[in-house]
C-alpha positions in Angstrom: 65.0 -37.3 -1.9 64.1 -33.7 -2.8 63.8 -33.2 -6.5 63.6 -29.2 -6.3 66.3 -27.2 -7.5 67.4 -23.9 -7.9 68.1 -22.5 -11.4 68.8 -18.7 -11.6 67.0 -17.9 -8.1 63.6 -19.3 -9.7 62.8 -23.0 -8.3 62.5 -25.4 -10.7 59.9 -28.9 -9.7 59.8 -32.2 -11.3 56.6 -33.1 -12.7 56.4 -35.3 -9.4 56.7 -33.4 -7.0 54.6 -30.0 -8.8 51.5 -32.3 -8.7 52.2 -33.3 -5.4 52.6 -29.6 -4.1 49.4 -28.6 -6.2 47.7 -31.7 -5.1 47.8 -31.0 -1.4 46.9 -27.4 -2.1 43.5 -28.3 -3.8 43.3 -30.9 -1.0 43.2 -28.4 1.5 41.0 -25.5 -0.1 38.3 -28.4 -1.3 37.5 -28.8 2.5 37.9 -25.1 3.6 35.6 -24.0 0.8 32.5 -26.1 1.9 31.8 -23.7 4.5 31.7 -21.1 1.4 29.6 -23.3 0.2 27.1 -24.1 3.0 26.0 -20.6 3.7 24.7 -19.8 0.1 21.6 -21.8 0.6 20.7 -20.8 3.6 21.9 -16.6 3.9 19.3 -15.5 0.8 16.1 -17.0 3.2 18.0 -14.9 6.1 15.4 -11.9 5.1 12.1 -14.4 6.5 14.7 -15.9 9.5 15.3 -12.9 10.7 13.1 -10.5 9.5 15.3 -8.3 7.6 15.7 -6.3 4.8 16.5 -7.7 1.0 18.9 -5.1 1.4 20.9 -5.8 4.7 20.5 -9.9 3.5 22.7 -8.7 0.0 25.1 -6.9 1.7 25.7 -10.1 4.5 25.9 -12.2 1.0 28.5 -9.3 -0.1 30.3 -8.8 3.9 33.2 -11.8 3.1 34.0 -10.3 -0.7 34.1 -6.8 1.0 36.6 -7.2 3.2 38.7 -9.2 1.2 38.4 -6.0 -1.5 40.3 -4.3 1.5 42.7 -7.6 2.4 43.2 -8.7 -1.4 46.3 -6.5 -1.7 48.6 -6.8 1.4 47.6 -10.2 1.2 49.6 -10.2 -2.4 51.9 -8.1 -1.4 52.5 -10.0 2.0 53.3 -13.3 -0.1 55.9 -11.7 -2.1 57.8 -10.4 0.9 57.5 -13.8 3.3 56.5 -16.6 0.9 53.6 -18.5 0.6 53.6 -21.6 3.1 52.6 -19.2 6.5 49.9 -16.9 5.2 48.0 -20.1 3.2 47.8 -21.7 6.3 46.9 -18.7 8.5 44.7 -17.7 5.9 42.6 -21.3 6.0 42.8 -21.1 10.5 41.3 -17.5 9.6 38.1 -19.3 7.7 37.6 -21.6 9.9 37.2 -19.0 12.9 34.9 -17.3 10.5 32.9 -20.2 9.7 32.5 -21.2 13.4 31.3 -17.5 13.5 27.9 -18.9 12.0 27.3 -21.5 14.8 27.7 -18.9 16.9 25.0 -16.1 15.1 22.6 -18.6 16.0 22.5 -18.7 19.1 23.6 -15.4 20.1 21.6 -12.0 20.1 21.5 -9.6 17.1 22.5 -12.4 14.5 22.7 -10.5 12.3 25.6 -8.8 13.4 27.0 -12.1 13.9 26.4 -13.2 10.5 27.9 -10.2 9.6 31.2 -10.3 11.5 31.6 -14.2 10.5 31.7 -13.2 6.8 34.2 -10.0 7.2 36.7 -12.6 9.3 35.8 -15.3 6.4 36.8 -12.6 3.5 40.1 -12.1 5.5 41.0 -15.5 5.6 40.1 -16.1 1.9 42.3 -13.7 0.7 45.4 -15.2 2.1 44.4 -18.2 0.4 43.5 -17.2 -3.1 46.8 -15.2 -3.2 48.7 -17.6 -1.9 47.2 -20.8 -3.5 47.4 -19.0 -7.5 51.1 -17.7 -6.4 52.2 -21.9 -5.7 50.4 -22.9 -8.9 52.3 -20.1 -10.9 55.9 -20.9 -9.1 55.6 -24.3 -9.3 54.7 -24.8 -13.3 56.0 -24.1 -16.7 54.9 -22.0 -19.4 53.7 -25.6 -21.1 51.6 -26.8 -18.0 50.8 -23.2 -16.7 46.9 -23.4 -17.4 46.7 -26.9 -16.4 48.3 -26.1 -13.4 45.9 -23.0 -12.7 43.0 -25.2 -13.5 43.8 -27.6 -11.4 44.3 -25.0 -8.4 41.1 -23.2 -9.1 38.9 -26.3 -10.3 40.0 -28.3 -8.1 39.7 -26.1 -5.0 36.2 -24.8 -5.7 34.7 -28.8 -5.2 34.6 -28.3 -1.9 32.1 -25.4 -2.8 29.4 -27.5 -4.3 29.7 -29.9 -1.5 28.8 -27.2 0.6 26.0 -26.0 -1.4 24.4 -29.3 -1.4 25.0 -30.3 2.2 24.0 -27.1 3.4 20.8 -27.3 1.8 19.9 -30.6 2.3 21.5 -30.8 6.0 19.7 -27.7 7.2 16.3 -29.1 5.8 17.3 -32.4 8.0 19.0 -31.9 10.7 18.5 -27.9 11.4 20.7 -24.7 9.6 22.8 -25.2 13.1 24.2 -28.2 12.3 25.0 -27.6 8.5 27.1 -25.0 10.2 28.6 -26.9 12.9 29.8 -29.8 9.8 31.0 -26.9 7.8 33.2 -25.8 11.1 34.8 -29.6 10.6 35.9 -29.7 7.3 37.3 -26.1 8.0 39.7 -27.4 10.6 40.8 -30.3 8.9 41.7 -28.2 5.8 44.2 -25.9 8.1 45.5 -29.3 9.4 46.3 -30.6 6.1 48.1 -27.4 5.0 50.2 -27.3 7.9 51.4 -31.0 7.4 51.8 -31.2 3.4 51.9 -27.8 1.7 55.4 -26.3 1.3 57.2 -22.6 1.1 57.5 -22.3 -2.6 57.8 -18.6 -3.2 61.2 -17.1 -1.1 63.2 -18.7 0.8 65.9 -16.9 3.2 67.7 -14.5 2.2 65.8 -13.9 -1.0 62.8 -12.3 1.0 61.6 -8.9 0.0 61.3 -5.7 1.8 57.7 -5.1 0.2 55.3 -2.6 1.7 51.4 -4.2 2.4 50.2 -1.8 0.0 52.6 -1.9 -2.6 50.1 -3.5 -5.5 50.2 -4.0 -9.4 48.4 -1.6 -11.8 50.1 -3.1 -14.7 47.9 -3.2 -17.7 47.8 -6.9 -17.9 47.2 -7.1 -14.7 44.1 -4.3 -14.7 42.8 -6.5 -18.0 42.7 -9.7 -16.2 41.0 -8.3 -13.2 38.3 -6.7 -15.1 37.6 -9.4 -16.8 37.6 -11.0 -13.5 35.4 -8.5 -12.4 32.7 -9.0 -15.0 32.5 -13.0 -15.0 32.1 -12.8 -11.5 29.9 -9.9 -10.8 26.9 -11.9 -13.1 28.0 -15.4 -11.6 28.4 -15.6 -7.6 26.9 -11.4 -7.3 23.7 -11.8 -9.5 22.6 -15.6 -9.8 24.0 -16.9 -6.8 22.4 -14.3 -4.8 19.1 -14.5 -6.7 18.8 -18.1 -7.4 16.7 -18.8 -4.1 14.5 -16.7 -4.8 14.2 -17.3 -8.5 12.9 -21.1 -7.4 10.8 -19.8 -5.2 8.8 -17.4 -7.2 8.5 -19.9 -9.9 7.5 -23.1 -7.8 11.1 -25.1 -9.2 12.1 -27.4 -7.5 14.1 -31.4 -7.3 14.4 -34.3 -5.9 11.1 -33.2 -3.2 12.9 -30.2 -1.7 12.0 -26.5 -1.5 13.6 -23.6 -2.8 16.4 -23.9 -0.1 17.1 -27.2 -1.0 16.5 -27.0 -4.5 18.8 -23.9 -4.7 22.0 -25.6 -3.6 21.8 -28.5 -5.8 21.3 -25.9 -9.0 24.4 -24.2 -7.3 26.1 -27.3 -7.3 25.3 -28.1 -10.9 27.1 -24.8 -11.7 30.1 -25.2 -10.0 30.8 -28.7 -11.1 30.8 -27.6 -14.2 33.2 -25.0 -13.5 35.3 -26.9 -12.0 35.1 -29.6 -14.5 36.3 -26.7 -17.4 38.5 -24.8 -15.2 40.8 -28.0 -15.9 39.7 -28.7 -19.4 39.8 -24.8 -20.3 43.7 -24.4 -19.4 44.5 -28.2 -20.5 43.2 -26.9 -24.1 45.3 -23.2 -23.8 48.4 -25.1 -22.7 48.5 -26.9 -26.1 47.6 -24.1 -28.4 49.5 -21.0 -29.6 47.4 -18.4 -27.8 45.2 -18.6 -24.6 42.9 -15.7 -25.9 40.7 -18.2 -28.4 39.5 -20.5 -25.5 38.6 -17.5 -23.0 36.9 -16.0 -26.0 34.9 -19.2 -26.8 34.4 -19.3 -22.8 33.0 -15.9 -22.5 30.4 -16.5 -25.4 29.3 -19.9 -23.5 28.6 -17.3 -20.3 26.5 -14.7 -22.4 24.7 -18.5 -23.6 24.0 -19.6 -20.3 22.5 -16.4 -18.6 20.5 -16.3 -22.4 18.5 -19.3 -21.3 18.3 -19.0 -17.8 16.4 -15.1 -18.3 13.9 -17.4 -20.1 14.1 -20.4 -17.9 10.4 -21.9 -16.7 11.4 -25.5 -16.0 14.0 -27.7 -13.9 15.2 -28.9 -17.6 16.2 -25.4 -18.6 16.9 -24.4 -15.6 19.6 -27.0 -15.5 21.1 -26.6 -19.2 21.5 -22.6 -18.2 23.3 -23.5 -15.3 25.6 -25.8 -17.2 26.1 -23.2 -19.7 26.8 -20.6 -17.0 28.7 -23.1 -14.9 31.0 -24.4 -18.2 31.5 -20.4 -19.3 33.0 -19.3 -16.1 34.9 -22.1 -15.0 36.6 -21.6 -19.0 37.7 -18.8 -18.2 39.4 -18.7 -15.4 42.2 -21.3 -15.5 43.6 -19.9 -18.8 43.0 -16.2 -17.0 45.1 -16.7 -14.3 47.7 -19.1 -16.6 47.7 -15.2 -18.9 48.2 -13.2 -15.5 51.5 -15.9 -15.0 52.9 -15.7 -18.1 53.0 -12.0 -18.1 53.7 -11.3 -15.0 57.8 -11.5 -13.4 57.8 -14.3 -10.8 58.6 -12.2 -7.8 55.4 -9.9 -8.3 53.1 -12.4 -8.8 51.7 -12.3 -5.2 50.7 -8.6 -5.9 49.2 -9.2 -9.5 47.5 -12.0 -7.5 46.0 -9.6 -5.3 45.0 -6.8 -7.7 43.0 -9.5 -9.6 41.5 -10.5 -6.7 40.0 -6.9 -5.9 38.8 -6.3 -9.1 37.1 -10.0 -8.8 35.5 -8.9 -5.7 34.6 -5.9 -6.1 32.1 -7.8 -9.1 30.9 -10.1 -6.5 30.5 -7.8 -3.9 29.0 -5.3 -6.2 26.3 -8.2 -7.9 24.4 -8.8 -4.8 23.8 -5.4 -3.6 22.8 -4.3 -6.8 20.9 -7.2 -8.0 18.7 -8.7 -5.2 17.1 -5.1 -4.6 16.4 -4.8 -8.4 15.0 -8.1 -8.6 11.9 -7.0 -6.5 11.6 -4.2 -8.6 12.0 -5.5 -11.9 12.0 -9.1 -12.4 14.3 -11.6 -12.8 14.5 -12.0 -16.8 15.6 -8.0 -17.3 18.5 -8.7 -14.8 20.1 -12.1 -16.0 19.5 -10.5 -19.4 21.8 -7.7 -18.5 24.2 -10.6 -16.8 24.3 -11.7 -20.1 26.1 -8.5 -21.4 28.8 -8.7 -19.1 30.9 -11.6 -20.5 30.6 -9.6 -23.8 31.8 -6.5 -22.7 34.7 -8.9 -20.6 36.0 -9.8 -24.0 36.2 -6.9 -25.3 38.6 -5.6 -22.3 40.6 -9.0 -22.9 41.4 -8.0 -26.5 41.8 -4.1 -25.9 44.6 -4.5 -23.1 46.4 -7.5 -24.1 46.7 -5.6 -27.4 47.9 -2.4 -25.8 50.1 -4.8 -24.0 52.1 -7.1 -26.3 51.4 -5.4 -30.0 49.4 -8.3 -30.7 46.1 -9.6 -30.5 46.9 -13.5 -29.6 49.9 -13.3 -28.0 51.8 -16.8 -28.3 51.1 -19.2 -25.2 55.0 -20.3 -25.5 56.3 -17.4 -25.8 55.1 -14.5 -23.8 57.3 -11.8 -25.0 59.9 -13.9 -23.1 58.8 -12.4 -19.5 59.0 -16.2 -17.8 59.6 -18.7 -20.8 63.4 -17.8 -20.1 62.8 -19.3 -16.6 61.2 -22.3 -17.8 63.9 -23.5 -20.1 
């Protein structure tokens, strides 16, 4: 028996069947993003593999947030005109083309080019999913479970990333980078299988489809603030450490468990995104049961500026690992209760776009961090550029207090309430 209904054009879920629906969406990204995952690892040694520059090795890193900058937006605005279900699973058969794309670079001449090419196609297909993955955790919940249901989304989804960092690492070391790329390939393809079979059209349903235009996106100011804070978060976490961390073990001889930089690199990763993932949950469990969501992505932000703290004055695996925890735990905060704020402000039927616009603005920081950070590195060191990381989740709360200010009158705007925008919806 279906227990969706329809109340006032909006569909309303049981608690059932919302956890089912979000369940078999995290089900599905946690495979598709190991071969995220995988690459990290192994793309920063790409300069000594293939003799290139630090330069053209950022901007490979970058190539997948790139050309989702340019997809991000008719990607929103394409889930708001024909729903969610088809573009999440073209977006996840999309990834796994582009992941195959590294088997392929391999082998073939000019890898680099390949490498290249893999991640643009890999950016496409992630941008179908992140819009269309937020959008079912934003139609399917109520105002009182809206941050646990976007930290379950998020947290959940981004496992499959740590799996990839440490399988990718330790595989490649093993068994040969070829074959870490050939297992990420696998876990691609069943994720777009699993999709196809359990995740449902939540977002329009016949005749309420909308004649939106690709490029139609939302400048709102709540939806600008979110994605700038977006933007800063990740432009120091995935643009600057991420893309540095490598080399960061290498220079100072860290490493665990017997393995090199390589190695060593993935399971730090890891470390970082299990924590994420771990407070992406708790972070919009907590805002859920308190009257505003702005205290715990304030407390979040200052656990960020923490973490890259002690890791610009990290010398050991010890402190090493506590950064990462701190850096890990400060992101992953953030970002449940972020996109639960982006819901509650936002009107159902434009939250594909708002999706979207957040999603540019997120990658145009983790596009930017690499390009900008792995060439300054060799300049100036590591400790002046986490140092500066450090900054950015300061300056992030700022921006969160300015614009929701500007936007609601009021500097913690109730969780409940929400100027009435989608509460009414919910009752």
């Amino acid at each position: 028996m279906d227990d969706t209904t329809i109340a006032d054009g909006q569909a309303e879920y049981s608690s059932r069947r919302r956890y089912l629906i979000i369940g078999s969406v995290v089900a599905s990204t946690f495979f598709v993003g190991f071969g995220g995952g995988v690459i990290f690892p192994i793309l920063p040694n790409l300069g000594d593999l293939l003799g290139i520059s630090p330069f053209l090795v950022g901007f490979i890193l970058s190539a997948n947030r790139f050309s989702r900058l340019v997809a991000n937006a008719p990607a929103g605005s394409l889930v708001d005109r024909i729903g969610t279900r088809t573009p999440f699973i073209v977006g996840l058969l999309i990834q796994s083309i582009g992941t195959f794309g590294y088997v392929i670079a391999m082998a073939a001449p000019l890898p680099e080019a390949w490498f290249l090419l893999a991640r643009l196609i890999w950016g496409i297909g992630s941008a179908l999913v992140f819009a269309t993955a937020y959008t079912i955790a934003a139609d399917v919940s109520k105002g009182g479970s809206r941050g646990t249901s976007m930290g379950l989304i998020r947290g959940g989804s981004i496992f499959g990333f740590p799996t990839g960092l440490v399988l990718g690492g330790i595989v490649s070391e093993v068994a040969g980078i070829n074959a870490a790329f050939i297992v990420a390939t696998a876990f691609a393809l069943v994720a777009s299988a699993m999709a196809y079979v359990t995740v449902p059209e939540t977002h329009v349903e016949g005749e309420n489809r909308q004649t939106v235009s690709p490029w139609n996106i939302d400048t709102s100011l709540t939806t600008v603030t979110v994605g700038l804070v977006n933007f800063a978060v990740l432009f120091a976490y995935i643009g600057a450490l991420f893309a540095t961390l490598v080399l960061f073990l290498d220079e100072h001889g860290i490493g665990v468990l017997g393995f090199n930089a390589q190695g060593s690199s993935g399971i730090f990763m890891a470390i970082t995104v299990l924590a994420a993932a771990v407070f992406m949950f708790l972070g919009g469990f907590v805002s859920d049961r308190t009257d505003s969501r702005i205290p715990t992505l304030l407390v979040f932000l200052i656990v960020s500026f923490v973490g890259f703290i002690l890791l610009a004055s990290a010398n050991s695996v010890e402190t090493l690992t506590l950064a990462c925890l701190f850096i890990g735990a400060g992101q992953g905060g953030t970002s449940g209760p972020l996109m639960a704020l982006l819901a509650d402000l936002t009107p159902n039927d434009e939250m594909g776009r708002a999706t979207g616009t957040n999603n540019v603005l997120g990658d145009v920081g983790g596009g930017l961090g690499p390009l900008i950070s792995v060439p300054i590195v060799e300049v100036v060191g590591f400790t002046p550029v986490y140092a500066a990381c450090a900054v950015m989740p300061l300056i992030a709360g700022a921006i969160l207090l300015g614009g929701v200010y500007r936007e609601t009158g009021v500097l913690l705007p109730e969780t409940r309430l929400r100027g009435g925008i989608n509460e009414s919806l919910d009752d």
